[in-house]
C-alpha positions as CSV (number, residue, x, y, z in Angstrom):
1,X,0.0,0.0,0.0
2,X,2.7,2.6,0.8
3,X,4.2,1.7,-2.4
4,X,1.7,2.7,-4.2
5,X,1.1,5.8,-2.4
6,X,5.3,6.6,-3.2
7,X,4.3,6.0,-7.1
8,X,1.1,8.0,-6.8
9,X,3.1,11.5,-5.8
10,X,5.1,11.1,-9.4
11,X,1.6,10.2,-10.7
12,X,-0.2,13.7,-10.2
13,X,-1.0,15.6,-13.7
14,X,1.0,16.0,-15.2
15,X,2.2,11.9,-14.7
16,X,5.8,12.0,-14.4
17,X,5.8,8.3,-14.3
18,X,4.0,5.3,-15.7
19,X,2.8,2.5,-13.8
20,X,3.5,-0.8,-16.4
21,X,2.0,-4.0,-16.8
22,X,4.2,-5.5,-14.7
23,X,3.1,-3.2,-11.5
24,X,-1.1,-3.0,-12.8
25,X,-1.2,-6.5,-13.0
26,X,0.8,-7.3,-9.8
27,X,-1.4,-4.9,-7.7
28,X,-5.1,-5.8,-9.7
29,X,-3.8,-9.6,-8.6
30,X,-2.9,-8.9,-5.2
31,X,-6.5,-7.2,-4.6
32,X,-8.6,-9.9,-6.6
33,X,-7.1,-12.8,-4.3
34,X,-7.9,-10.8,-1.4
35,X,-11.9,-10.0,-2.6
36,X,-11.6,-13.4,-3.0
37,X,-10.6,-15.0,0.1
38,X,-12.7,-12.5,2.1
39,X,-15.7,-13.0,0.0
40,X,-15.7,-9.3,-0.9
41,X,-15.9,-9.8,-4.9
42,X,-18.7,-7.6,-5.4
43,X,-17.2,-4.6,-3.3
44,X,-14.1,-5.0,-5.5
45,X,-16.3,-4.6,-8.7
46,X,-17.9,-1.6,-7.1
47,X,-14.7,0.4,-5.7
48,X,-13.3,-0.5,-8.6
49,X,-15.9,0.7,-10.8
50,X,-14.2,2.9,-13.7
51,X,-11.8,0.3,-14.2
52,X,-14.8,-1.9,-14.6
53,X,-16.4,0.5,-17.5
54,X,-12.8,1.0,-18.5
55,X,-12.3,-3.1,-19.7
56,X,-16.1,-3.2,-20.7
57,X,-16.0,-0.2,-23.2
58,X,-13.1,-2.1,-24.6
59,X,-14.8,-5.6,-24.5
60,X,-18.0,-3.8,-26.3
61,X,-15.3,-1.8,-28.7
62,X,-13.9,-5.3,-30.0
63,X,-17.3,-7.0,-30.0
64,X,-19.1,-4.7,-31.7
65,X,-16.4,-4.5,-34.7
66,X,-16.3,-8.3,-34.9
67,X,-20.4,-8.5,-35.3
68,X,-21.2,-5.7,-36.9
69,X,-18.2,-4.3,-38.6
70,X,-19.3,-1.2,-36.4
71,X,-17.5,1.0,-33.5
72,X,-19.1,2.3,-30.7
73,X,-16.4,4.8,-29.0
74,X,-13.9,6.9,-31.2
75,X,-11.3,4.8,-29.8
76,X,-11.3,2.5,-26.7
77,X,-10.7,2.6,-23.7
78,X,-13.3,5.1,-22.9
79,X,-11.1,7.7,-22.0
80,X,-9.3,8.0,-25.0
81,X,-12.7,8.5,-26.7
82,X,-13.0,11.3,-24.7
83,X,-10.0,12.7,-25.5
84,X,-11.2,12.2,-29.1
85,X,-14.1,14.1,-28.3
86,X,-12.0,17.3,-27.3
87,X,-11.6,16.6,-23.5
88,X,-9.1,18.0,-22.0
89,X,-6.6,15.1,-20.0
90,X,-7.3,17.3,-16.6
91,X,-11.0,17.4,-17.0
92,X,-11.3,13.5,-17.7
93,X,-9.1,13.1,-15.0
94,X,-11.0,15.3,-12.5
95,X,-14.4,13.4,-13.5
96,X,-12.7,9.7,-13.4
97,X,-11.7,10.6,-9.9
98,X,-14.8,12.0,-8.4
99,X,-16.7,8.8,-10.5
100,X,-14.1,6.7,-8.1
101,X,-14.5,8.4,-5.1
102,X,-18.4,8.0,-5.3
103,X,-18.0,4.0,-6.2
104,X,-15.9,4.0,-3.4
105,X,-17.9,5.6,-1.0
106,X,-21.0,3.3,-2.1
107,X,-19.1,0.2,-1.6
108,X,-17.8,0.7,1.7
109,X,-21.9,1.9,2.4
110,X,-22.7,-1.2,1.2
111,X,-20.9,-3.6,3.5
């Protein structure tokens, strides 16, 4: 956890540093297999909530070009389309951030 706190000060906009695959995946792991062995699967999914929409606009992105030859966002993931759309990187930030804090705040309600 303190780790990721260290990373997050070099994270602020503008992101001085990356987090890779290597880290994501590591850390996404780490909190599945907890969720899991505590039962808590659904709060993950909820606290978690614009990574959620994140993977499915990309899931609906790929399916929707494989069925109908059609896509559904300017680009995928979702933030990109809004980038597309003439967002500014602060102002999608600024909106993910309070969408995450209210996810958050209705998953720890809901326990």
């Amino acid at each position: 956890a303190f780790t990721s706190l260290g990373f997050l000060i070099y994270n602020f906009y503008p992101a001085q540093i990356f987090l890779g695959d290597v880290g994501s995946l590591a850390l996404g792991g780490a909190l599945a297999s907890v969720a899991i062995f505590t039962k808590t699967e659904l709060f993950l999914l909820i606290i978690g909530g614009v990574f959620v929409i994140e993977t499915l606009s990309v899931i609906l992105q790929v399916v929707s070009v494989k069925l109908n030859g059609k896509i559904v966002f300017k680009m995928s993931p979702i933030h990109h389309h809004f980038e597309l759309c003439g967002w500014k990187e602060p102002k999608i930030i600024i909106r993910f951030w309070i969408a995450g804090i209210i996810l958050a705040i209705i998953g720890i309600a809901s326990i």
